[in-house]
Residue frames relative to the residue before (quaternion, step in Angstrom):
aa qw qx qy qz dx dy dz
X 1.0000 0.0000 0.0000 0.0000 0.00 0.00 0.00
X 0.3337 -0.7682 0.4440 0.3184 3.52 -0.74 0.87
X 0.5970 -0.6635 0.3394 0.2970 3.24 -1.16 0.11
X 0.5517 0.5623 -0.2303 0.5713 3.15 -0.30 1.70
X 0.6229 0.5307 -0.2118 0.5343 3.31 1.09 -1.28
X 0.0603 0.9132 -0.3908 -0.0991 3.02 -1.60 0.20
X 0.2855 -0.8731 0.2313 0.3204 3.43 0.24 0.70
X 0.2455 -0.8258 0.4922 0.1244 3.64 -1.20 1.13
X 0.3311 -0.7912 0.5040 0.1020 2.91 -1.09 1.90
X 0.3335 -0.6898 0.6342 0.1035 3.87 -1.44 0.84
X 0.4171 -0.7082 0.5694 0.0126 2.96 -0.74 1.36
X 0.3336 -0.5894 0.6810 0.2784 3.92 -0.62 0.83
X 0.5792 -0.5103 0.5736 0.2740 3.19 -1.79 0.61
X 0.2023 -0.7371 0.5712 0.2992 4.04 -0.26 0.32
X 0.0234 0.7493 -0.6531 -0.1071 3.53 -0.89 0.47
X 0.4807 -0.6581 0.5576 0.1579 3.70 -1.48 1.06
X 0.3356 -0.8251 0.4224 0.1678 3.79 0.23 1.30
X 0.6646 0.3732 -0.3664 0.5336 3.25 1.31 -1.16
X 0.7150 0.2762 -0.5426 0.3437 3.96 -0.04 -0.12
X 0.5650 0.4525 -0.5447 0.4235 3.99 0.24 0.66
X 0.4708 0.4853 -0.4235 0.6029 3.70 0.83 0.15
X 0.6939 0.4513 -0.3440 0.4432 3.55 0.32 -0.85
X 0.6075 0.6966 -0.1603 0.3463 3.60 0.75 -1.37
X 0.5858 0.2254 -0.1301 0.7675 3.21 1.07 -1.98
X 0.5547 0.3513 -0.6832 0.3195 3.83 -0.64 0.46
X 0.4615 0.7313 -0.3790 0.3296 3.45 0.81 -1.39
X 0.8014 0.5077 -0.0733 0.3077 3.13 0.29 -2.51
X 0.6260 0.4115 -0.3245 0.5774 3.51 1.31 -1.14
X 0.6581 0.4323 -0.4807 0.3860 3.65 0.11 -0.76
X 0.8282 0.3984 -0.3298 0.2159 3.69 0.39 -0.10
X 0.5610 0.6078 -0.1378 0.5449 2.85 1.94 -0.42
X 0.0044 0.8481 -0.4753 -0.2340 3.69 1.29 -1.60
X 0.3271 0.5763 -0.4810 0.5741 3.53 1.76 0.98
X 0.5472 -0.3847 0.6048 0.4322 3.65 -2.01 -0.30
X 0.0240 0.7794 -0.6055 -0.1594 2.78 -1.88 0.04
X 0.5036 -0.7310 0.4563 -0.0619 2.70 -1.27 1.83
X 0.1361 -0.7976 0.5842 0.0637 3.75 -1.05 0.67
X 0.4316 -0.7233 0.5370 0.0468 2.85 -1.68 1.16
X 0.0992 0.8313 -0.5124 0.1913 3.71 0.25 0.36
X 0.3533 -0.6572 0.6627 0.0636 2.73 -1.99 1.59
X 0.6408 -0.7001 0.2219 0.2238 3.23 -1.51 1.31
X 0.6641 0.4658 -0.1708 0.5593 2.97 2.28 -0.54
X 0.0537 -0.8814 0.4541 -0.1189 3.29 1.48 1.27
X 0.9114 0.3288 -0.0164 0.2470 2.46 0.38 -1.62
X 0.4555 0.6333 -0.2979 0.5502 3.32 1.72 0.80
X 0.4448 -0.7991 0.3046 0.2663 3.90 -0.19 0.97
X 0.7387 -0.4177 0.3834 0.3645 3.20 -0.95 0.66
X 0.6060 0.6418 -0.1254 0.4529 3.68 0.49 -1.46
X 0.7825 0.4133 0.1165 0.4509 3.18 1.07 -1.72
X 0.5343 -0.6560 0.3664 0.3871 3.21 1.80 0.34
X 0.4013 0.5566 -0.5243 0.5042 4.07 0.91 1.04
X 0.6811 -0.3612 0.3869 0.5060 2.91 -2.06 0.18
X 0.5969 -0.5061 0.4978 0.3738 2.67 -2.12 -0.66
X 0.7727 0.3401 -0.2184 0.4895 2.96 0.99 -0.46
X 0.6726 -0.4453 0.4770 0.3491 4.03 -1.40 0.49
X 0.6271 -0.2897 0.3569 0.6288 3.66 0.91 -1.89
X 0.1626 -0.6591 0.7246 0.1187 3.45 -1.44 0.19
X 0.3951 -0.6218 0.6754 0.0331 3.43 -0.59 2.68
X 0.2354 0.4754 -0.8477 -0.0026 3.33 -1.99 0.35
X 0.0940 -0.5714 0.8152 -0.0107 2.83 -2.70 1.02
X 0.6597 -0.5263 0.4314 0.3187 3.62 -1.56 0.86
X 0.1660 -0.7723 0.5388 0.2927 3.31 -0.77 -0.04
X 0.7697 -0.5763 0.1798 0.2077 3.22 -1.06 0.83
X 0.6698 0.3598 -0.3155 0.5678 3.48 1.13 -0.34
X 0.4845 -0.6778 0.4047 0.3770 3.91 1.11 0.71
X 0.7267 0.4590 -0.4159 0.2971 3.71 0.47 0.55
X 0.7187 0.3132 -0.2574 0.5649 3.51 1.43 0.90
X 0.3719 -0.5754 0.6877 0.2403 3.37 -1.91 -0.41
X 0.0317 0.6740 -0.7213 -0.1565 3.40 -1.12 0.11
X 0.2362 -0.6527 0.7142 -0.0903 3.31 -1.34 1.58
X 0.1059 -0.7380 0.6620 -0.0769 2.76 -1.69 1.24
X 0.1253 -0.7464 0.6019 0.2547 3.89 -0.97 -0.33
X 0.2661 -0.7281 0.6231 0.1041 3.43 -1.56 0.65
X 0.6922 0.4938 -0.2963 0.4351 3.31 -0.91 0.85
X 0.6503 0.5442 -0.2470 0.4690 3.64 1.19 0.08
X 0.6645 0.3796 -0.2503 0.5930 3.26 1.61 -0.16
X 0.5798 -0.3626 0.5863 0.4342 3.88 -1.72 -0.15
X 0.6093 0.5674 -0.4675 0.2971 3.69 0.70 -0.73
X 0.7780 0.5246 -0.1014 0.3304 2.94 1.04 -1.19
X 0.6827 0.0358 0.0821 0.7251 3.28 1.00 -1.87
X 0.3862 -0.6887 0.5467 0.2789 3.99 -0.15 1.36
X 0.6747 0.3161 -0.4828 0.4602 4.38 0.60 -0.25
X 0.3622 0.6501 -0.6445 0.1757 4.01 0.62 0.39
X 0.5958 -0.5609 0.5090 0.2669 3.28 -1.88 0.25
X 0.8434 0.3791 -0.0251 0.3798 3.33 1.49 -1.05
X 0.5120 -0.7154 0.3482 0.3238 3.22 -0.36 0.76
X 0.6384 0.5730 -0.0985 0.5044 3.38 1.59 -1.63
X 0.0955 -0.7018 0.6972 0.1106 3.99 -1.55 0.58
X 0.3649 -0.8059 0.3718 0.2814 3.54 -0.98 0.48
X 0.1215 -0.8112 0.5368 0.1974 3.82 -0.88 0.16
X 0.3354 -0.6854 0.6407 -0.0855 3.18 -1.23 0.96
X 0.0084 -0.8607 0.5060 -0.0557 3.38 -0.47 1.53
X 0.1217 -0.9026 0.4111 0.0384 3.74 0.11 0.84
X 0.1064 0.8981 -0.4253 0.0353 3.37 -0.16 1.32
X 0.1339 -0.8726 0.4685 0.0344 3.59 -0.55 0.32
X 0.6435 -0.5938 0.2480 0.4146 3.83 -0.99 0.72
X 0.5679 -0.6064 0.4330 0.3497 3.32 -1.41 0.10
X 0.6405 0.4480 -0.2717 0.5615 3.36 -0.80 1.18
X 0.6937 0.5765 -0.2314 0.3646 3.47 1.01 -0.66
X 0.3487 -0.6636 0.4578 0.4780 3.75 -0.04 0.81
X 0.4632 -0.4986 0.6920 0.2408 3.77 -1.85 0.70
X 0.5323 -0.6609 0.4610 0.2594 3.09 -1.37 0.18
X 0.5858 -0.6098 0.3580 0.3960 3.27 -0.80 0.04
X 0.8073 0.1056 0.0387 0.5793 3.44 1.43 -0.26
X 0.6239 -0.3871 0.3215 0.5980 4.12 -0.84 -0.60
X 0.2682 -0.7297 0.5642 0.2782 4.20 -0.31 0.64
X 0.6261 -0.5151 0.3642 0.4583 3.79 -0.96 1.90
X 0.7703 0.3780 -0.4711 0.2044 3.78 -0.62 -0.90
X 0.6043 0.5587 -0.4321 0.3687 3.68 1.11 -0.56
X 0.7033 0.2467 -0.4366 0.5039 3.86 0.62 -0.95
X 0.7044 0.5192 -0.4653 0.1336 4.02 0.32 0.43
X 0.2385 0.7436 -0.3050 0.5451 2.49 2.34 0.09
X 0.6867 0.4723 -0.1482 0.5323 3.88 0.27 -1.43
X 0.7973 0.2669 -0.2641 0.4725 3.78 -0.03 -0.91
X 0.5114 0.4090 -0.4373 0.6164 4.19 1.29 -0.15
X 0.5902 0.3306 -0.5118 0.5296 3.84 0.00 0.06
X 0.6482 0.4629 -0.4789 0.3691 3.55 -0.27 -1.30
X 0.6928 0.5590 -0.2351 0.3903 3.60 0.35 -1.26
X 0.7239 0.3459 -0.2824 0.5260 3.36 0.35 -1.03
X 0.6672 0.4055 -0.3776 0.4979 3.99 0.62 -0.56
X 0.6434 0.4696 -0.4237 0.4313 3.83 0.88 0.60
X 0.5856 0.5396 -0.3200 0.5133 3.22 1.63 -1.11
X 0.9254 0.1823 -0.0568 0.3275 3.46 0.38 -1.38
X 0.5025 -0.5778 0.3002 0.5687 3.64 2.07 -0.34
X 0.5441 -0.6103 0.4120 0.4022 3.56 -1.34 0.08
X 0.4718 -0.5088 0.6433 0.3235 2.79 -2.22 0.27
X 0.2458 -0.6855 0.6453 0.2306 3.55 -0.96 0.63
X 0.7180 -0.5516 0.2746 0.3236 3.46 -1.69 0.75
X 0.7606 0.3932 -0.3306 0.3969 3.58 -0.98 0.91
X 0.5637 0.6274 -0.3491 0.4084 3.02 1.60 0.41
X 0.3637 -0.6814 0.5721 0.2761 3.69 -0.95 -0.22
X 0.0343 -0.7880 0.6141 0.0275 3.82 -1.25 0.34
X 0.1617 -0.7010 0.6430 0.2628 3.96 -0.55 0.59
X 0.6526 -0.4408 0.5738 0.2248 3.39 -1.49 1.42
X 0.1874 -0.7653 0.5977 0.1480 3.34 0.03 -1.59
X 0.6269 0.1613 -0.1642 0.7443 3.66 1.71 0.41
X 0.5148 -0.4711 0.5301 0.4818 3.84 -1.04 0.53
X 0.6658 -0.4961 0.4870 0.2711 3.99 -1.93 0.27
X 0.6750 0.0941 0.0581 0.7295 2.95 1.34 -1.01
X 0.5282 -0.5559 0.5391 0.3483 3.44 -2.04 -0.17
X 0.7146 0.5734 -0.2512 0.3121 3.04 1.20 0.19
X 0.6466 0.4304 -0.1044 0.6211 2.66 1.70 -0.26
X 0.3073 -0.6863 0.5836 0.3066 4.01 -1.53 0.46
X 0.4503 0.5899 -0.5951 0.3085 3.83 0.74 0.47
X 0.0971 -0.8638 0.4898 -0.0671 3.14 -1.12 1.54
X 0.7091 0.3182 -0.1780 0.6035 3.14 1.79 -0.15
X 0.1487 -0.8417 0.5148 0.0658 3.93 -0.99 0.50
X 0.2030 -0.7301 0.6511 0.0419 3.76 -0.53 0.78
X 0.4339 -0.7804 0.4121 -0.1812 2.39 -2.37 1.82
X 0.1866 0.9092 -0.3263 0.1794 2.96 0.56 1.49
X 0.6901 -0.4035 0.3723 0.4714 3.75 -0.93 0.37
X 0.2147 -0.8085 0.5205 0.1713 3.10 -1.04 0.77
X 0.3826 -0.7948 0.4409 0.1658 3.62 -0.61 1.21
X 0.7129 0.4088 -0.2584 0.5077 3.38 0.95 0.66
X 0.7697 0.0856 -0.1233 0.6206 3.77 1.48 0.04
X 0.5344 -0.7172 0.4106 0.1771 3.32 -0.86 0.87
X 0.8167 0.1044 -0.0242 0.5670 3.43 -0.44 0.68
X 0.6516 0.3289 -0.3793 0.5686 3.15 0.93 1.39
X 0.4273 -0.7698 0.4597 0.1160 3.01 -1.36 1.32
X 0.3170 -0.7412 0.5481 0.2230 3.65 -0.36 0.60
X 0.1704 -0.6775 0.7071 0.1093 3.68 -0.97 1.49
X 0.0208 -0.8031 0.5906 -0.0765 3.36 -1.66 0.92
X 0.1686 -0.8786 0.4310 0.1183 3.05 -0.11 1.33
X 0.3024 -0.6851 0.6624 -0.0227 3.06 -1.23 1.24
X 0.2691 -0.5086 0.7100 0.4061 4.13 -1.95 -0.42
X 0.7958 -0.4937 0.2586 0.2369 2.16 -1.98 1.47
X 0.8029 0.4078 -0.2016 0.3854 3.87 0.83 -1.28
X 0.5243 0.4523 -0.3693 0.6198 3.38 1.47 0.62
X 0.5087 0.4653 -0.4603 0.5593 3.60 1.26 -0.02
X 0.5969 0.5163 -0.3195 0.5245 4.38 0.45 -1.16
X 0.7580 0.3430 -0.3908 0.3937 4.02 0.85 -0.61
X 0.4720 0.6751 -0.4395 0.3583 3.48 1.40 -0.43
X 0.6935 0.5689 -0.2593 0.3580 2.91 0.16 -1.96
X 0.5626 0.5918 -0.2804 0.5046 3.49 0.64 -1.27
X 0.8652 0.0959 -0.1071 0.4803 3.87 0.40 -0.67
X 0.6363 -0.4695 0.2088 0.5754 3.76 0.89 -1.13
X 0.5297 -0.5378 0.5018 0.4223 3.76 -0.68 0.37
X 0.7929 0.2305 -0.3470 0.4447 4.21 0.46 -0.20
X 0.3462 0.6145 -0.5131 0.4892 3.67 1.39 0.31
X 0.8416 0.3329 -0.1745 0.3878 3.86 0.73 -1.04
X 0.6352 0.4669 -0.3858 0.4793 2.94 1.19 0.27
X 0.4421 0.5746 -0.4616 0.5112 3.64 1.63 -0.20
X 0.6206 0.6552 -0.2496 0.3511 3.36 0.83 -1.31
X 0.6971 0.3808 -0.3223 0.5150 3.64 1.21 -0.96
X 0.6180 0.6481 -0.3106 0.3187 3.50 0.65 -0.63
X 0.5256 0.4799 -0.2960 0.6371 3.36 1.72 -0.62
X 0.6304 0.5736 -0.3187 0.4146 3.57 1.03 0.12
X 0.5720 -0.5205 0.3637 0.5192 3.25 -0.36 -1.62
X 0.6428 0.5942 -0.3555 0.3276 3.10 1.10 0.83
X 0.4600 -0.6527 0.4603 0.3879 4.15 -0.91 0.01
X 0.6198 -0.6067 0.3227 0.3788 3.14 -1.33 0.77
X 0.7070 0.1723 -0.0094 0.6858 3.82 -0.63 0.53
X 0.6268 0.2249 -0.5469 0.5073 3.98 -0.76 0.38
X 0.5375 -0.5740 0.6174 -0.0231 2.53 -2.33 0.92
X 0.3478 0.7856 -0.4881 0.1538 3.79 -0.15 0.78
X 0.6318 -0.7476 0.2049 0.0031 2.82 -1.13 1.82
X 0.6858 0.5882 -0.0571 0.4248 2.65 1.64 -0.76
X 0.5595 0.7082 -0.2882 0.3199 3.17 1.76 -0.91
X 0.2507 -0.7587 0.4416 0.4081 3.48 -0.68 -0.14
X 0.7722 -0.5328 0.2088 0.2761 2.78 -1.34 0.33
X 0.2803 -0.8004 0.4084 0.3375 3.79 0.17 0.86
X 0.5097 0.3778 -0.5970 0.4910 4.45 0.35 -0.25
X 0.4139 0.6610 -0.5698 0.2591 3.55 -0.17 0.34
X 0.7698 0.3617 -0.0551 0.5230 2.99 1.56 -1.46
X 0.4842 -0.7613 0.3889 0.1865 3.75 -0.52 0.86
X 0.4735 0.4815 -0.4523 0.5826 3.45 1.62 -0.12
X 0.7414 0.3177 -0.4097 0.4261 3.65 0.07 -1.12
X 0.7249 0.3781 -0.5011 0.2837 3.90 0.45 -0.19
X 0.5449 0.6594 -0.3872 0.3440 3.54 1.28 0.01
X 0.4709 0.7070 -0.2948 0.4376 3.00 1.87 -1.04
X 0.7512 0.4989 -0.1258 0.4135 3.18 0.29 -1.66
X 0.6672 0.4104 -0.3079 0.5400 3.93 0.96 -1.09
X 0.5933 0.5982 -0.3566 0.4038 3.50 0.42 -0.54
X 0.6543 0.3513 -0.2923 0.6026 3.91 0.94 -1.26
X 0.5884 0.5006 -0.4711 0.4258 3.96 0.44 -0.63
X 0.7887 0.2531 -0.3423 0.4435 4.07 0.36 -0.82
X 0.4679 0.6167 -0.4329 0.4619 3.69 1.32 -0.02
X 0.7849 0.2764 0.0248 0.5540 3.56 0.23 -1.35
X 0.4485 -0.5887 0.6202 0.2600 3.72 -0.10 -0.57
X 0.4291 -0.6258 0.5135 0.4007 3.52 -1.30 -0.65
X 0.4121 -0.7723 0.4616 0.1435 3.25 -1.37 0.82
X 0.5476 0.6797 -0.2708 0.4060 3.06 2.17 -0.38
X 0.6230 -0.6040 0.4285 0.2517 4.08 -0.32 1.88
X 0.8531 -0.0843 0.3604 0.3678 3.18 -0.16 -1.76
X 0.0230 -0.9234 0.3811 -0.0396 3.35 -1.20 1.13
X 0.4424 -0.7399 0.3799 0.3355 3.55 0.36 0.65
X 0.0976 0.7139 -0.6790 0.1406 3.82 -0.52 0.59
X 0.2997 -0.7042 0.6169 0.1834 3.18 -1.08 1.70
X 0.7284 0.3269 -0.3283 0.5047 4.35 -1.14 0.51
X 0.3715 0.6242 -0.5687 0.3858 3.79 0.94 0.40
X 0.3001 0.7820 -0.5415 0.0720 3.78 -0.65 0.22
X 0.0721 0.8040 -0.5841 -0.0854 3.45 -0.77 0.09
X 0.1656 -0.6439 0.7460 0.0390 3.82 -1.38 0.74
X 0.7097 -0.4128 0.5510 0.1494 2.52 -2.61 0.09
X 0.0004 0.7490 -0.6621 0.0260 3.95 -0.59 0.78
X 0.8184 -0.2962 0.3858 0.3060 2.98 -1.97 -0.10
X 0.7602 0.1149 0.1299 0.6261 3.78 0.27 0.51
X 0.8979 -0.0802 0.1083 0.4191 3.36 0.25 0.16
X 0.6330 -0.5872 0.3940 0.3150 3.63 -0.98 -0.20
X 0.0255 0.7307 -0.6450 -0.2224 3.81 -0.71 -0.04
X 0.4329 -0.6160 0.6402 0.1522 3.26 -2.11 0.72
X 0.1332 0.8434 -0.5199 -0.0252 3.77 -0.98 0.31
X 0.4192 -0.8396 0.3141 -0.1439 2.78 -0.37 2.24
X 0.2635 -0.8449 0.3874 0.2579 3.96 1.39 0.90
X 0.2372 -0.7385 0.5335 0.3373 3.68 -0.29 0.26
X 0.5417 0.5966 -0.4863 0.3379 3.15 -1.74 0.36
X 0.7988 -0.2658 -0.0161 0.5395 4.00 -0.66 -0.18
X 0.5280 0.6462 -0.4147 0.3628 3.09 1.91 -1.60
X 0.6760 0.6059 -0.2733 0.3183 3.82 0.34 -1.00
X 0.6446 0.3182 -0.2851 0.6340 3.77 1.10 -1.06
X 0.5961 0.4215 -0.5686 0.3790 3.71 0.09 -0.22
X 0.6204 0.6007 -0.4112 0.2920 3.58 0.56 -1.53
X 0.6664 0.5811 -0.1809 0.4307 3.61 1.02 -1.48
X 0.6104 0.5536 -0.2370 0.5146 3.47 0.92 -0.78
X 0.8173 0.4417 -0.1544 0.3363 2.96 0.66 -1.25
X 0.6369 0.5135 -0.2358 0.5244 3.38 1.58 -0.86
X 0.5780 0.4502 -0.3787 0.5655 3.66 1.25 -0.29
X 0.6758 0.4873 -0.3776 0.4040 3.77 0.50 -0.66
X 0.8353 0.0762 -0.2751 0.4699 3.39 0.57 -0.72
X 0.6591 0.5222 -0.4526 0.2967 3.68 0.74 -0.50
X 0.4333 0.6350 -0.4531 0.4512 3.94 1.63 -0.62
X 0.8289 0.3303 -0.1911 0.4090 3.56 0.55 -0.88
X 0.7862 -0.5102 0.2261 0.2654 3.52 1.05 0.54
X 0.6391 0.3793 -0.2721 0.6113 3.15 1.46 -0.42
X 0.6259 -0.4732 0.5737 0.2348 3.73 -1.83 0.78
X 0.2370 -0.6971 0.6756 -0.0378 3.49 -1.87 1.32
X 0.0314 -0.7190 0.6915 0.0625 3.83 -0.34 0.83
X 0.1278 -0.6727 0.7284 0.0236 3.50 -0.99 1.44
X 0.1186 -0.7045 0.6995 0.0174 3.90 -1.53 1.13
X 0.0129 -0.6437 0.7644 -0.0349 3.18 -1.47 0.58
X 0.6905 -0.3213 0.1278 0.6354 4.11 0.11 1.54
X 0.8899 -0.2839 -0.0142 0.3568 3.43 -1.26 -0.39
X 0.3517 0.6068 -0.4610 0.5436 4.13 1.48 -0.21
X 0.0896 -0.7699 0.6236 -0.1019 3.03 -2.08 1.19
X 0.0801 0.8869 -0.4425 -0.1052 3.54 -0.33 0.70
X 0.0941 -0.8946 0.4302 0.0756 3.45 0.42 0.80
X 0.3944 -0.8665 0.3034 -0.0396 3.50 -0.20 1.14
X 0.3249 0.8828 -0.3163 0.1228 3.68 0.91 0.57
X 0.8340 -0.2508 0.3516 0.3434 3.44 -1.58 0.46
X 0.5030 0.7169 -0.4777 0.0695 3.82 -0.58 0.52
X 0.6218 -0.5699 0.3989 0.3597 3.43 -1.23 0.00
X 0.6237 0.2050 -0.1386 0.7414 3.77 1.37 -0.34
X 0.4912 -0.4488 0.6671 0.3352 3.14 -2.08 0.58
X 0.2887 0.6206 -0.7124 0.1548 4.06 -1.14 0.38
X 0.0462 0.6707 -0.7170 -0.1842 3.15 -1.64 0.23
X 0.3275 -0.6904 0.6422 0.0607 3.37 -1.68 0.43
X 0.2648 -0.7067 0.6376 0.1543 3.38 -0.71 1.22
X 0.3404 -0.6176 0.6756 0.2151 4.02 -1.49 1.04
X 0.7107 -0.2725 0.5386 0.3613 3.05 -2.48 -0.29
X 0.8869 0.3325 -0.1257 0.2951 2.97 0.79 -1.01
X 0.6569 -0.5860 0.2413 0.4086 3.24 1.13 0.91
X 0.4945 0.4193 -0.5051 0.5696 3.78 1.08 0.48
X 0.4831 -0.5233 0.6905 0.1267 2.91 -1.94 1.08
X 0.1864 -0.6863 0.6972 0.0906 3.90 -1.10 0.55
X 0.0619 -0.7770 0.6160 -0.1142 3.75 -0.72 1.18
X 0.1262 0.7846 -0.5984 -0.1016 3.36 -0.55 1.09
X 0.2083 -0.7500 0.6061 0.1638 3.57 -1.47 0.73
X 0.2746 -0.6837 0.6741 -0.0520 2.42 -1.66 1.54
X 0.8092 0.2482 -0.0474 0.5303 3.31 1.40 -0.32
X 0.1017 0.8345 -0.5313 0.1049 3.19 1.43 1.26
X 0.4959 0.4598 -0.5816 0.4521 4.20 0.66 0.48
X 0.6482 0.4840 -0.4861 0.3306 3.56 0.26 -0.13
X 0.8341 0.4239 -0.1467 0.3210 3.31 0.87 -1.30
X 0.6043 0.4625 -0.3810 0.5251 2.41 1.37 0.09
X 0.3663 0.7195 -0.3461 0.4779 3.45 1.32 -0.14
X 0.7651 0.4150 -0.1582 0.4663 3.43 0.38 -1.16
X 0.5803 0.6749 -0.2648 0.3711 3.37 1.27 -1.28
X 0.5640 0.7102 -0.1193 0.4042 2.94 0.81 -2.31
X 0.8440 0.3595 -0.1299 0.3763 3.12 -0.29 -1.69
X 0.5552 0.4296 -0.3600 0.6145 3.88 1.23 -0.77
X 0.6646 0.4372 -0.4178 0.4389 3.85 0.31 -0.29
X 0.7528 0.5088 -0.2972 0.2933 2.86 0.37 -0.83
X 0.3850 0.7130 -0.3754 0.4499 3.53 1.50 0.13
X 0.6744 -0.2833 0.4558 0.5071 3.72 -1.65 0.30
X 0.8687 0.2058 0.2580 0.3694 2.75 -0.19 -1.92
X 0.3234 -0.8177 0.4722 0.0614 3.34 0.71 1.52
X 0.1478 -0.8549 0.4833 0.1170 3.47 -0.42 1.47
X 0.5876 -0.5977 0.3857 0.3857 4.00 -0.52 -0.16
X 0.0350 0.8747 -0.4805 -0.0521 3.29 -0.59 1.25
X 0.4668 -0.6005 0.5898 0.2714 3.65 -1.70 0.72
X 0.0793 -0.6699 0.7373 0.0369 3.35 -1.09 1.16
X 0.1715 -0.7604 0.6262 0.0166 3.86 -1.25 1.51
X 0.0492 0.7866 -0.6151 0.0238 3.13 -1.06 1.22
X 0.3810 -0.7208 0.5280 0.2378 3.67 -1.14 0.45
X 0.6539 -0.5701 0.3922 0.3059 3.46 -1.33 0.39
C-alpha cells in the first residue's frame, strides 16, 4: 500500500429483525392477505454509501380483492436503528369493481415509494397534511401528478401517500389534506387508497365549492409550500420579496390569507431559501443563519392587497414585496 492511501470501509445497512416482524404483523393485520417483499440486491449497503433508499418495500392483497397495501422498510429507527426518520410510508392501491387485480404491486407504485424515500433523504420529510407535486404523472396512464401525506389508519407510525391531481392538491392545501380526502369519499373514492383511474373531482363545482367554503370557514392547516419564483434578498434598508407571476402568485395569496388571516404562520420554499411568514404586531423582517427570511405582518390587508390585485389579472404579473429591518 502506498503511502498515504487509504482504504474505505462500507458499513452494512443494520436492520432491527424484531421491528420487521412487527411491520409484517402490522401489514397482515390490515390486509388479512400474506405479505410479500420487494427488495434491491444492493439492500444491504447504506444509503450514505451509494444503496437504495430503501431496505425493501412489503406488499399484501387486501381482503375485499380490490387492492394492495404497500409499505417501505428502512426509513424509520423501527426498522434500520441508523435511520433519520422516525416515520415509514404506505401506499394503498385500489381499483374498480370487476376489474382484473394484478398479478402483483404494478412498477409505478414501488417507484412512486423509492422517489419519495429518496427525495425525503436528499431534501427531509414532508410531515402529514401536506401536499407535494411528483413532477411526472404516477403512472403513464394516468394525469395524477401530485400525492398527499397523511396518517395512516391502518398501521402505526406510518404515513399514508395518496395520490391526488395537482388542482385538487391547490384545493386541499387551501383547507386540509384530510378535509380532501373526506371530500373524495363523498365521491367515488376510499379513504386514503390511491386509484388511477378516478377522475378528477375539481372537475366538479360542488366538490370545489365544498372545499372553498371549509378554506374561508376554517383556514388552512397546511405549514408550508413550495412555490417555484419565491425568492427574497438583501436591499438598501431592509429586504425585498419576489413573487413570480402566474399560478405561483394566486396560490401565494390564497395561501397567506388562509393561514396567516387565521393566525397561524406560512413557510414558503423555493430549493434551499425560506420565507416564513408570521402573525405580528409590527411589519419587520429578520434574515436567519439559515437562509430563511422571517416576515412579520402587521399589515396583512396591504399585502395582500397588493398581491390580490397582481393576481387578479389575466396574466398575473410578478410582484416586489419591501420590508425593513
Amino acid at each position: 500500500m502506498s503511502e498515504g492511501s487509504r482504504i474505505t470501509r462500507v458499513k452494512a445497512r443494520a436492520v432491527d429483525a424484531e421491528g420487521v416482524r412487527a411491520l409484517d404483523a402490522a401489514m397482515g393485520r390490515a390486509t388479512g392477505g400474506p405479505v410479500q417483499h420487494l427488495v434491491d440486491p444492493r439492500r444491504t449497503r447504506r444509503f450514505v454509501d451509494g444503496g437504495p433508499p430503501l431496505w425493501s418495500v412489503a406488499w399484501s392483497p387486501c381482503a375485499d380483492g380490490r387492492g394492495l397495501l404497500l409499505a417501505t422498510y428502512g426509513l424509520s429507527r423501527a426498522v434500520d436503528p441508523a435511520a433519520t426518520f422516525r416515520h415509514e410510508l404506505s401506499l394503498r392501491v385500489t381499483w374498480a369493481a370487476g376489474d382484473m387485480p394484478p398479478s402483483g404491486p404494478p412498477p409505478w407504485a414501488y417507484r412512486l415509494l423509492a422517489f419519495l424515500a429518496r427525495r425525503f433523504l436528499d431534501a427531509g420529510a414532508m410531515s402529514p397534511g401536506t401536499f407535494t407535486l411528483v413532477g411526472r404523472p404516477l403512472a403513464p396512464e394516468s394525469q395524477m401528478r401530485s400525492v398527499a401525506l397523511v396518517s395512516d389508519p391502518e398501521l402505526p407510525g406510518v404515513h399514508r401517500v395518496v395520490g391526488v391531481y395537482a388542482d385538487e392538491a391547490l384545493l386541499g392545501e387551501a383547507w386540509s389534506a384530510e378535509a380532501l380526502l373526506e371530500a373524495l369519499v363523498a365521491g367515488e373514492s376510499s379513504w386514503g387508497a390511491t386509484d388511477l383511474a378516478r377522475r378528477n373531482a375539481a372537475l366538479d363545482p360542488a366538490f370545489v365549492a365544498t372545499m372553498d367554503a371549509g378554506a374561508h370557514r376554517e383556514g388552512s392547516s397546511t405549514a408550508a409550500i413550495d412555490v417555484a419564483g419565491v425568492r427574497w434578498c438583501a436591499c438598501d434598508g431592509g429586504y425585498a420579496i419576489e413573487v413570480a407571476g402566474g399560478l405561483g402568485l394566486r396560490r401565494v395569496a390564497r395561501m397567506l390569507r388562509a393561514r396567516l388571516g387565521f393566525g397561524r404562520p406560512l413557510v414558503i420554499a423555493d430549493g434551499g431559501r425560506r420565507i416564513r411568514f408570521f402573525p405580528h404586531d409590527r411589519i419587520e423582517a429578520i434574515a436567519t443563519r439559515s437562509e430563511q427570511l422571517d416576515v412579520g405582518c402587521a399589515r396583512l390587508d396591504l399585502m395582500l392587497f397588493a398581491l390580490e390585485t397582481a393576481a387578479c389579472e389575466p396574466v398575473p404579473s410578478p410582484v416586489t414585496l419591501r420590508f425593513r429591518r
